[in-house]
Every structure is written in C-alpha cells, then in structure tokens.
C-alpha positions as CSV (number, residue, x, y, z in Angstrom):
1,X,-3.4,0.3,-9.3
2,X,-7.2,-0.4,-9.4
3,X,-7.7,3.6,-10.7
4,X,-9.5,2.4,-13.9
5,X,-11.1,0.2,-12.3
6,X,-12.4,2.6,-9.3
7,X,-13.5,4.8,-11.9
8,X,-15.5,2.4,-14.4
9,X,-17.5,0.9,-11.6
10,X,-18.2,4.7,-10.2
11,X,-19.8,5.4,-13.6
12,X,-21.9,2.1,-13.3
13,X,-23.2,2.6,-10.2
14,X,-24.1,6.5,-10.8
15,X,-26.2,5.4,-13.5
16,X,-28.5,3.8,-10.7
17,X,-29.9,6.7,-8.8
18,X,-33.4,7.7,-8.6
19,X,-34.4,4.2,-9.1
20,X,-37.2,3.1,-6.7
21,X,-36.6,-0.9,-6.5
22,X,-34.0,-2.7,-8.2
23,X,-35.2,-4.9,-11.0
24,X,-33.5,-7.6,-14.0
25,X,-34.0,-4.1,-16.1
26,X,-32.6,-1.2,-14.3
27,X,-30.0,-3.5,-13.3
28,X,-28.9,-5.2,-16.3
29,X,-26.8,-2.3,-18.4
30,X,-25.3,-1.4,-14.9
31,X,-24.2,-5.0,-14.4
32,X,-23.2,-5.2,-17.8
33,X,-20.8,-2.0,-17.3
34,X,-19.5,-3.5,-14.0
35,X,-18.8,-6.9,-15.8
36,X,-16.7,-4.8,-18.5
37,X,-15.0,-2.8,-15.6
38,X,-13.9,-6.2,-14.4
39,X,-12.6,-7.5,-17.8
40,X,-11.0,-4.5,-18.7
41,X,-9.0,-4.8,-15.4
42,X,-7.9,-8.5,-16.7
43,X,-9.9,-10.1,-14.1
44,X,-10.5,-14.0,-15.3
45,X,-13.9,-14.0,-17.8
46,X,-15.2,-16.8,-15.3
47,X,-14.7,-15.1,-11.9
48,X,-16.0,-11.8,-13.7
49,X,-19.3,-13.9,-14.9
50,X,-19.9,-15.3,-11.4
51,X,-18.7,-12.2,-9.8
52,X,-21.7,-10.7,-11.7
53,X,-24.5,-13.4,-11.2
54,X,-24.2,-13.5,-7.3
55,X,-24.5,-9.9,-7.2
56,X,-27.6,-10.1,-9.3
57,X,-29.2,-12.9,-7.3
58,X,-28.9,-10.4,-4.3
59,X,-30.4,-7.0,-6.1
60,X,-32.9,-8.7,-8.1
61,X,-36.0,-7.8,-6.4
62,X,-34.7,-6.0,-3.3
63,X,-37.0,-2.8,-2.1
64,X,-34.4,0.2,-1.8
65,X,-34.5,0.8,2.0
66,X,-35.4,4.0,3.5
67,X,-32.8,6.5,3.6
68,X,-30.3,4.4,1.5
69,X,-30.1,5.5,-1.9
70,X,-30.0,2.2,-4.7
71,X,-26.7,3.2,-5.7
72,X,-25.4,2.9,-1.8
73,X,-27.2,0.1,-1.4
74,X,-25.8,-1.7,-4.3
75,X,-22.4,-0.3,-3.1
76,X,-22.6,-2.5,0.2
77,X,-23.1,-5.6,-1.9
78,X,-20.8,-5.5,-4.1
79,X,-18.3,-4.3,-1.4
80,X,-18.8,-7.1,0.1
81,X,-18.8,-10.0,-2.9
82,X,-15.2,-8.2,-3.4
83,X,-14.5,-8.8,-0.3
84,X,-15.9,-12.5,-0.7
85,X,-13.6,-12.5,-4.3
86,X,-10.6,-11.3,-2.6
87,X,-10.7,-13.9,0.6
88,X,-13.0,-13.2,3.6
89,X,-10.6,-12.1,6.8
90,X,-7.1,-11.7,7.3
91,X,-5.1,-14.7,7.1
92,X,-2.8,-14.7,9.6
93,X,0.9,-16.6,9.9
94,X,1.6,-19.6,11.4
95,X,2.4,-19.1,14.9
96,X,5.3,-22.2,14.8
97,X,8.2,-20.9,16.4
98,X,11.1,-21.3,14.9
99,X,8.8,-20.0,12.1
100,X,10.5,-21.7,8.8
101,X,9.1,-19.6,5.5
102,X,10.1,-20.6,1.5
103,X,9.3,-18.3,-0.9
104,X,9.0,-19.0,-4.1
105,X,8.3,-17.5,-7.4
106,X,9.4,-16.8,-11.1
107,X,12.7,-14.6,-11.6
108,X,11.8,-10.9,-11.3
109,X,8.5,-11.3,-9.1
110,X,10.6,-9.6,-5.9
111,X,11.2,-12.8,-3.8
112,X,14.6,-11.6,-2.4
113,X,13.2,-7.9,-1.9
114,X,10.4,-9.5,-0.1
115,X,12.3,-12.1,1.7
116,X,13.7,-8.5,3.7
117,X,10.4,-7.1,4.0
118,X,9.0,-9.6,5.7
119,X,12.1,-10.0,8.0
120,X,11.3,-6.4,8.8
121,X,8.0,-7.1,9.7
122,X,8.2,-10.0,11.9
123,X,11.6,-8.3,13.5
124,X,8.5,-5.8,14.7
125,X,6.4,-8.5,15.7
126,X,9.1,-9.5,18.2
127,X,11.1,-12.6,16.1
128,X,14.6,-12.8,15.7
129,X,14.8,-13.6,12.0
130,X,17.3,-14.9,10.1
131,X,16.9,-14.9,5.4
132,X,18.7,-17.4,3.7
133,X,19.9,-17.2,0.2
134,X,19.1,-20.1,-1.4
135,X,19.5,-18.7,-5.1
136,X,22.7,-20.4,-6.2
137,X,22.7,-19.0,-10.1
138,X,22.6,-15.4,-9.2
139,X,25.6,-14.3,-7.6
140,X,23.9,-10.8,-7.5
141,X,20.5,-12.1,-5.8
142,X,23.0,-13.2,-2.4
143,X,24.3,-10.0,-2.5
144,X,21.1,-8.4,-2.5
145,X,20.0,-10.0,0.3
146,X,22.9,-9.8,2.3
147,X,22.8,-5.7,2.5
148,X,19.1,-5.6,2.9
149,X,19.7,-8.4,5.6
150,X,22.4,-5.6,7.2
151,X,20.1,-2.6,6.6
152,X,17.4,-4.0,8.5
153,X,19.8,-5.7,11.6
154,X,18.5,-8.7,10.5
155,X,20.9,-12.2,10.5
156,X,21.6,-13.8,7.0
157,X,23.2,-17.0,6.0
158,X,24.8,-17.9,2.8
159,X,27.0,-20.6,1.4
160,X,28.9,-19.4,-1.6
161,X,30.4,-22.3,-2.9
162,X,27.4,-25.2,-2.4
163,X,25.7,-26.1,-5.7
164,X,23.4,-28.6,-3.3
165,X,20.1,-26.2,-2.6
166,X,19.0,-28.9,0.3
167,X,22.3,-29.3,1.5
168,X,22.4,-24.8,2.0
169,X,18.8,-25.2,3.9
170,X,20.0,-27.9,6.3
171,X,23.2,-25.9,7.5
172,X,20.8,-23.0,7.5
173,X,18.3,-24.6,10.3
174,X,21.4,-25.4,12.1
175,X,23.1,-22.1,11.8
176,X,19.7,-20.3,13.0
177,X,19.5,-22.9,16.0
178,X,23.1,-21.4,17.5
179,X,22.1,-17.6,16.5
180,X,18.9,-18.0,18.1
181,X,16.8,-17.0,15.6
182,X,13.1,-18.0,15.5
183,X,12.1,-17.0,12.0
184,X,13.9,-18.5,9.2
185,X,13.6,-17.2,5.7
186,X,14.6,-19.2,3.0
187,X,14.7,-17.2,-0.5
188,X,14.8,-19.6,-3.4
189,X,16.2,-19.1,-6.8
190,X,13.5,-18.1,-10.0
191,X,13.1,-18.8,-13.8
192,X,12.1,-16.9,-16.5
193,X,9.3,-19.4,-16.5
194,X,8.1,-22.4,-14.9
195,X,10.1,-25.5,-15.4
196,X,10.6,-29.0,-14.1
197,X,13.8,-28.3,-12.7
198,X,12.9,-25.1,-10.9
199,X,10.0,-27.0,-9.5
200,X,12.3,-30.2,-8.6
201,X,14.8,-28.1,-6.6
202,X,12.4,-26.5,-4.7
203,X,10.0,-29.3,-3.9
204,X,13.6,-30.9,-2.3
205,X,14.6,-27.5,-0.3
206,X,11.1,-28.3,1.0
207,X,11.4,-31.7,1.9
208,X,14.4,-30.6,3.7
209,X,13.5,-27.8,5.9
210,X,9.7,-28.4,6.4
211,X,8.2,-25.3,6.5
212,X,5.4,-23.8,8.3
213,X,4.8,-21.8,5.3
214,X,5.6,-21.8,1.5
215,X,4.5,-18.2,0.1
216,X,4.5,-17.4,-3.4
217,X,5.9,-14.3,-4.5
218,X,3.4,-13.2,-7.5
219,X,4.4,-10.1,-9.7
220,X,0.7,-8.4,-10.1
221,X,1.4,-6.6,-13.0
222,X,1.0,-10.4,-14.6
223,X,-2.6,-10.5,-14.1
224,X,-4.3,-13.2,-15.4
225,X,-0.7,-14.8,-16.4
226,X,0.1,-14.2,-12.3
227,X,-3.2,-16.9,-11.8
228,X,-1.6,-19.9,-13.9
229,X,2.2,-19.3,-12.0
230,X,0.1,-19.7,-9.1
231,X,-1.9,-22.6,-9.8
232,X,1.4,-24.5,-11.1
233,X,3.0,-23.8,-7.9
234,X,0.4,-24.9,-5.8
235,X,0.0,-28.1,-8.1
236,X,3.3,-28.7,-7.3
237,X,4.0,-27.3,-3.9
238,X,0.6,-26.7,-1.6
239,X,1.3,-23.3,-0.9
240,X,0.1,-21.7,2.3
241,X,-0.4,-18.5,1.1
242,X,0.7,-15.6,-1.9
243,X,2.2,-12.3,-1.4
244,X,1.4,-10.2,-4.4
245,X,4.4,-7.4,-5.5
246,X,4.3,-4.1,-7.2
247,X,0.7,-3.2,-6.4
248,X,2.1,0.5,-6.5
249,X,2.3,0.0,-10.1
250,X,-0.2,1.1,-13.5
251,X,-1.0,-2.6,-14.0
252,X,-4.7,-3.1,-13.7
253,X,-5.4,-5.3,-10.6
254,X,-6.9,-8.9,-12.4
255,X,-4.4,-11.0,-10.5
256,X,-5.6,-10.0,-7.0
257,X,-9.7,-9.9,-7.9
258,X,-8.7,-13.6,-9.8
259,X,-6.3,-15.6,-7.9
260,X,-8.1,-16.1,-4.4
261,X,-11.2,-17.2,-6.4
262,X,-9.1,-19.6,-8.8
263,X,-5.8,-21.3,-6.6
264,X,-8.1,-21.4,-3.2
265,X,-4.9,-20.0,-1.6
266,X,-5.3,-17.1,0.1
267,X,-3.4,-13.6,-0.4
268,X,-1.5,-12.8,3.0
269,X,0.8,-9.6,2.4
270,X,1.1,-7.0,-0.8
271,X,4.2,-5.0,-1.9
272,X,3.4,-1.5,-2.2
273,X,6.9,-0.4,-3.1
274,X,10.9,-0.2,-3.6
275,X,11.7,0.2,0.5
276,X,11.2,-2.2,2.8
277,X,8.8,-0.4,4.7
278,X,6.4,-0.7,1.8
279,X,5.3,-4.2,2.7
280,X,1.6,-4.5,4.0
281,X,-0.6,-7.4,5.7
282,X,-3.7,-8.2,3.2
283,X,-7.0,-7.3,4.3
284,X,-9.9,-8.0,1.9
285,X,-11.9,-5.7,3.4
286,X,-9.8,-2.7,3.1
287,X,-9.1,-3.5,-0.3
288,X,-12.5,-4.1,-1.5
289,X,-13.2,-0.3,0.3
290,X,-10.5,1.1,-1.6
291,X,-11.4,-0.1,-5.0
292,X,-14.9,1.1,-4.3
293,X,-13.1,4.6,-3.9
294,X,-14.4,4.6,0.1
295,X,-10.6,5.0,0.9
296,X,-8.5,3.0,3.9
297,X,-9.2,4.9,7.0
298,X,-8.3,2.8,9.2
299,X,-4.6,1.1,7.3
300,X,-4.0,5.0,7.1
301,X,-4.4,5.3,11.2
302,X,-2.1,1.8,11.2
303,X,0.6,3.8,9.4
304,X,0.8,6.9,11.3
305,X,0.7,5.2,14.3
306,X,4.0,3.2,13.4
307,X,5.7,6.0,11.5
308,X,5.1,9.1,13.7
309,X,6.2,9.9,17.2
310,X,3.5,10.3,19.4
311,X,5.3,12.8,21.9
312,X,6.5,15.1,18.6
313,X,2.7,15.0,17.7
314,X,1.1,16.0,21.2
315,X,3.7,19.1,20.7
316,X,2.8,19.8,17.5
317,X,-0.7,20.0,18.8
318,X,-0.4,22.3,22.0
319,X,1.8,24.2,19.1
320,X,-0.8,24.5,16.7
321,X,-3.2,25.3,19.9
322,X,-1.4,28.3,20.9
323,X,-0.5,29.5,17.1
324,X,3.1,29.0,18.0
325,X,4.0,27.0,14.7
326,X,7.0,28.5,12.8
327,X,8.8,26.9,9.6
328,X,11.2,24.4,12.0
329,X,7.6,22.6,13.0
330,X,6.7,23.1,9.6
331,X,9.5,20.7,8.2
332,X,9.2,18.5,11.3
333,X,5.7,17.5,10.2
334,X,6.8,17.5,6.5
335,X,9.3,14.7,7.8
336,X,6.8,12.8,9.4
337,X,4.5,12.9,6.9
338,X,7.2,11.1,4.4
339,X,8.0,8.5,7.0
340,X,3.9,7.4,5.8
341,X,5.1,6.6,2.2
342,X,4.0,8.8,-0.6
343,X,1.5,11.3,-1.0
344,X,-0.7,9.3,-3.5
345,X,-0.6,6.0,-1.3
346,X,-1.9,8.1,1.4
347,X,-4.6,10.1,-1.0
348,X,-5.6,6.5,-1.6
349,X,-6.4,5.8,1.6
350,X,-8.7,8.8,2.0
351,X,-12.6,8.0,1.3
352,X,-12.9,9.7,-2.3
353,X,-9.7,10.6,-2.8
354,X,-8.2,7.2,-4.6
355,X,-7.1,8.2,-7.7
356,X,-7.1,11.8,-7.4
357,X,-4.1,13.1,-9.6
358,X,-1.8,15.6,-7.8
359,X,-1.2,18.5,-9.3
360,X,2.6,17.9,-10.1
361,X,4.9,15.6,-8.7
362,X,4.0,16.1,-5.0
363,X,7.2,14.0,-4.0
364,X,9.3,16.3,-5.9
365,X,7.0,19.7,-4.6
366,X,8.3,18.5,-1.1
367,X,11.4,17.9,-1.8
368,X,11.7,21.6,-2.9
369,X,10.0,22.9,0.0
370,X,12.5,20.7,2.0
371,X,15.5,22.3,0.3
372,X,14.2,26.1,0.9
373,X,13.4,25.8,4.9
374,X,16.6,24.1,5.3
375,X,18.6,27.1,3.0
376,X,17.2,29.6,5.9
377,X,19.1,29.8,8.8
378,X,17.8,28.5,12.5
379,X,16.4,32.2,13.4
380,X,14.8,32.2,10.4
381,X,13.1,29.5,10.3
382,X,11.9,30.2,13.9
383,X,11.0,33.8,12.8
384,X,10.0,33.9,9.7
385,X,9.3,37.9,9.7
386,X,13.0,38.8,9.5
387,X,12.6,36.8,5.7
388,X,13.2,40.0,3.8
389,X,14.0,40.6,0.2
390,X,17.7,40.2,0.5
391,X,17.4,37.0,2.9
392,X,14.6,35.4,0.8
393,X,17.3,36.0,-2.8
394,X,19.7,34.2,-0.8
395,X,17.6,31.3,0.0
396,X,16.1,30.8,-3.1
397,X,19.9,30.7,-4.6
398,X,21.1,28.3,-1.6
399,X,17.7,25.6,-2.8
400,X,18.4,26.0,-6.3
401,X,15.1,27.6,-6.7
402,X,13.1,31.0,-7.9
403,X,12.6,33.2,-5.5
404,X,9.2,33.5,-6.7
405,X,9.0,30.1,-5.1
406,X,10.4,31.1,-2.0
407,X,7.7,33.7,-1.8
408,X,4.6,31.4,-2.6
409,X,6.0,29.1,0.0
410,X,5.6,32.2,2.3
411,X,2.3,33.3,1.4
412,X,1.4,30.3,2.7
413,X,2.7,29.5,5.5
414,X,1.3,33.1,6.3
415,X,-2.0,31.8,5.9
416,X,-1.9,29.3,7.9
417,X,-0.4,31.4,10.7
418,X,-4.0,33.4,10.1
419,X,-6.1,30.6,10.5
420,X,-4.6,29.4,13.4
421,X,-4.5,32.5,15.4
422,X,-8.0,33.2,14.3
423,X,-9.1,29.7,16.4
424,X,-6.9,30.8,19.3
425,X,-8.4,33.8,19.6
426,X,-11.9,32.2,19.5
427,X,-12.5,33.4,15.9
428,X,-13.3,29.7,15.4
429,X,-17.2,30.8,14.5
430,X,-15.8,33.8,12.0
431,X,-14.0,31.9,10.2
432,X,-16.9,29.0,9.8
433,X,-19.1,32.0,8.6
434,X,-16.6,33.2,6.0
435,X,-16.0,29.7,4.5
436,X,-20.1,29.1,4.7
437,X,-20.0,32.5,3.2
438,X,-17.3,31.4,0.3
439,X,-19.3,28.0,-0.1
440,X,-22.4,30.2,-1.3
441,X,-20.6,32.1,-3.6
442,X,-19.0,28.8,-5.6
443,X,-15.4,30.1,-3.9
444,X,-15.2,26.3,-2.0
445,X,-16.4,23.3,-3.0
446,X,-19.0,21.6,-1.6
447,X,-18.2,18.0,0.5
C-alpha cells in the first residue's frame, strides 16, 4: 500500500548524504520532497504541514553524529514522528469480560468480514465468542456471517424476522449468557453514506448493549474521505478505537498517516486481506519501519511462529543439516511458507525488500511448482534421481505444464542439494570463497 510512498521519501532522504550538519538550506528541498511524498499519498494538507515543521524543528541545527550518516540520522526522526502521526504504542482491548464489541461503518468497508476476523483472533486469545448480525436490510450480510461464524467454530446469533435493531442486541446478550460466551460481537448494518437514520439506529443498539468497545470499520482505500466517516462517527458515537480494511490494496495510505492525527481515536487492528487470517493488531512502530522500507522483522517472526509447526521445522533443520532434503520436504516447507500469507506481504516485511516486485506472479509460480511435485509419485519425490526423460514427460503432462518447466524446477532443486552437501561436508569456507569470489567479478550483488 505505502509503495509510492516508500519510494518518494527514499529519494528525499538520498539526496541528503555527504552533508556535514543539517541546516534550513540542505534541508529545505528534502523537506519539501517529503511534504509532496505525503500529499501525493492523500495524507490531509494540515497533518502533512505539521508533519513537516516538527521534523524541521528537530534537524535544524543538529551536528551529524559520528558514525551516523545525515541521511540515517534523519531516518530515526522521521521514523519516529510517523510513529508519533500514527499513534504512539499498541492500543490494546478492553479486558471486560463478557467483552461486548459494535462495529460500525459505511456499507462496503468490511464490517461483517471483520466482525469473523476478529472472532478469530480473540478465539486464540482464549474467549469464547459469539458475532451477532445486527444488519436487518441485507439478507446476504447474515448469511455471510453465519458461514464465516461456522468456518471459524465460532457461535452466531441471528433473528430473521425482527425489524427492532435494539430489540436483536438484547436477545443477543441473553443468548450469549446461556452459550457461555465472553466476547460478543455485534455487526451493525451500513449505508452508502452517512445518514441520520444510520446514525440513530446505531446510537440505540448502543444504548442497549453497552459496549466495552465501538470500533469503526474504515475502508483505507478512502483516504482522506476515510478521515470525515470517522470524525462523523465519533461525533456521534465516541468510538474507542478504528480498524482500517484492505491495506493489501494499491490505495496510497492518507487515511492511516491522517486519521489518528485528526479523530484522536486510535487505530487498533488492520485488514490485510480476503481470509480471516489476514487480520493484524496495529503497531505504529512497525508500520512507521515499514513505510520507511526497514521492513517488519519482528510481525514476520509473529507470523511464523503462529503459522508453522515447530516440531516439522526442527526436522526440517536436522534435514537440511545432514543434506537429506528431497522434493516431499521441499513441498512441506512450500506449504508452510503459504500458511504466512503471500509472498509480497512477507517481502514487505523484510528490511529493503518492501516494494520489491516479483518477477511474475509468485502465488501462481507456486502453485505450479505445487502441481508438478504432487504429479510425481511418492518414490519420486523421495528420490529425485530416478526423474528420467520418460518420468519427467509424464509429470509435466499430469501438472498441465512444459516439461521444460519440470526441468528448471530440477536444476534447482539440484543446486540446492549442492549447497547443502557442500556445508555438511565442511565446504562451508569453499563455498564463502566462491561467492566472495563471484562478488568481485559483479556475478552477486553486493548487500
């Protein structure tokens, strides 16, 4: 999402190297390129200009310290006046239990979607949840949530022939008090825009149910249009907190730089997809690092540590240790490796790596690779030397593929079999010096 903006405020920054102090002159034309860079990203003009004039105040004057180049020194202050724009620290949920949450938003912002993603996620924190479908004028949007509410085990409540919002909330409460659920999720109904009605019905669900937390569901592909829904809903309904959607997407990022900075109510989760799974806490910090292109290290660790099995990876490792790693650990680790999300939300993560393009569509280069390890048959994939011309045609036509694909595949995988064997048998040093060795030439880039 923030790509363009990554990118822009890279090119500012670069511009400040071999400077010996920062001063109002060196500094200006790089401020003035990060203040476009945060236009151009529809961040509001007035948290842009302030945005700008704090980070001035700081640099003005400032000896460059030893060591510490001006650009990285400039880079740690405006990391962390993002991370001041964005809200300082995580904000965590109210620890009430029964936990009562009402999520509002406009139609099409992805309350109901998110309404099961966060189910999900406090299911994993230990609640018993239970969503509620409080939408009475979309049909559809109960029986949405009633198969995510299946998919994830998670109870649901619904009352298909109540027109009284309040009246749906009460029995709600009550039916969550006999399931003994301690998380109650209340998923309210949405307009194209905002509108007294809208606002009316909600404010008497609220009245209601009193809930620990009213979270507004914010598409941020809006951007500075996602800043007034939220300031009309907090006007109207003191939120407690946001959860911005479809931060996967091309849109440019204004709404999550501008809305902190303009409601006062802070961000608490992000949707980063579709699945449920792609639902993530809000950390300033992390963020600010990531637009910065410094990557998420340590939301990446987070991930792995949920998604893959630690027993499967300390085999993979004695594997890998010994150079015993056929094609059958090969798609094991592939499979893990998707349980993370995709491969650009992971490159993002990496420090440098955010908005690297893939050559390709990597999703879809796995996918193939998928379908051409599971065409070979179990001794095949645990000895990959019997793959000879004949057995290699036969896969290639079992994955829909060309066998010249089935090949490159192979050439690789040989490789890898080479480097692995070379550290077992203490070639570890060798192959250093042939990599230092390609390094010289220009063969491999330097880091």
């Amino acid at each position: 999402m923030f790509e363009s903006l990554t990118d822009k405020l890279s090119q500012a920054l670069r511009n400040l190297r071999g400077v010996g102090k920062l001063s109002e002159e060196n500094m200006a034309e790089a401020l003035k390129e990060v203040r476009a860079a945060l236009l151009g990203a529809d961040v509001h003009f007035k948290v842009a200009r302030e945005f700008v004039e704090r980070v001035q105040q700081q640099c003005v004057g400032r000896e460059v310290l030893k060591g510490v180049s001006p650009g990285q020194q400039i880079v740690k202050i405006i990391n962390d006046e993002l991370v001041r724009l964005l809200g300082e620290g995580a904000t965590e949920l109210s620890a009430a239990r029964p936990l009562r949450v009402l999520m509002v938003g406009l139609h099409g912002s992805g309350k109901t979607t998110s309404s099961a993603k966060l189910a999900k996620l406090l299911k994993k924190r230990g609640y018993r949840p239970m969503v509620v479908a409080c939408d009475i004028y979309r049909p559809a949007a109960i029986d949405q949530l009633e198969i995510l509410a299946k998919a994830e085990e998670v109870a649901f409540y619904a009352d298909r022939n109540s027109k009284d919002v309040p009246a749906i909330g009460a029995a709600a409460l009550e039916a969550a008090r006999e399931a003994t659920c301690d998380a109650i999720i209340f998923d309210t109904a949405g307009r194209l825009q905002i509108d007294e009605t809208l606002i009316d019905e909600v404010k008497k669900l609220r009245a209601r149910v009193q809930p620990d937390e009213v979270f507004l569901v914010a598409d941020g592909a809006l951007g500075q249009e996602a800043v007034n829904v939220a300031k009309a809903f907090n006007d109207a309904l003191q939120l407690t907190g946001l959860i911005l959607t479809k931060l996967d997407g091309d849109a440019r990022g204004g709404a999550a730089l501008s809305i902190k900075s303009i409601t006062g109510v802070p961000i608490k989760f992000v949707g980063t997809g579709e699945k449920t799974e792609n639902f993530e806490i809000f950390y300033p910090d992390r963020l600010a690092s990531r637009i910065l292109g410094m990557g998420d290290v340590v939301s990446l660790v987070e991930r792995a540590q949920e998604n893959i099995d630690q027993k499967e990876a300390e085999k993979m490792a004695e594997k890998l240790r010994k150079a015993d790693f056929n094609l059958e650990d090969f798609l094991g680790q592939m499979r893990q490796i998707k349980k993370m999300g995709s491969m650009e939300s992971i490159m993002g993560m990496l420090p440098g790596m955010n908005g690297v393009k893939l050559d390709g569509d990597a999703e879809k280069q796995m996918a193939r690779t998928e379908a051409i390890i599971l065409s070979m048959t179990p001794q095949e994939r645990r000895k990959p030397e019997l793959l000879n011309g004949s057995r290699r045609l036969r896969i290639a036509n079992g994955a829909g593929v060309k066998i010249i694909e089935v090949n490159q595949l192979m050439k690789q995988f040989q490789q890898m079999q080479k480097m692995m064997k070379m550290l077992k048998g203490g070639g570890g040093r060798k192959m250093m010096r042939q990599m230092q060795a390609m390094q010289a030439k220009g063969g491999m880039p330097r880091f």
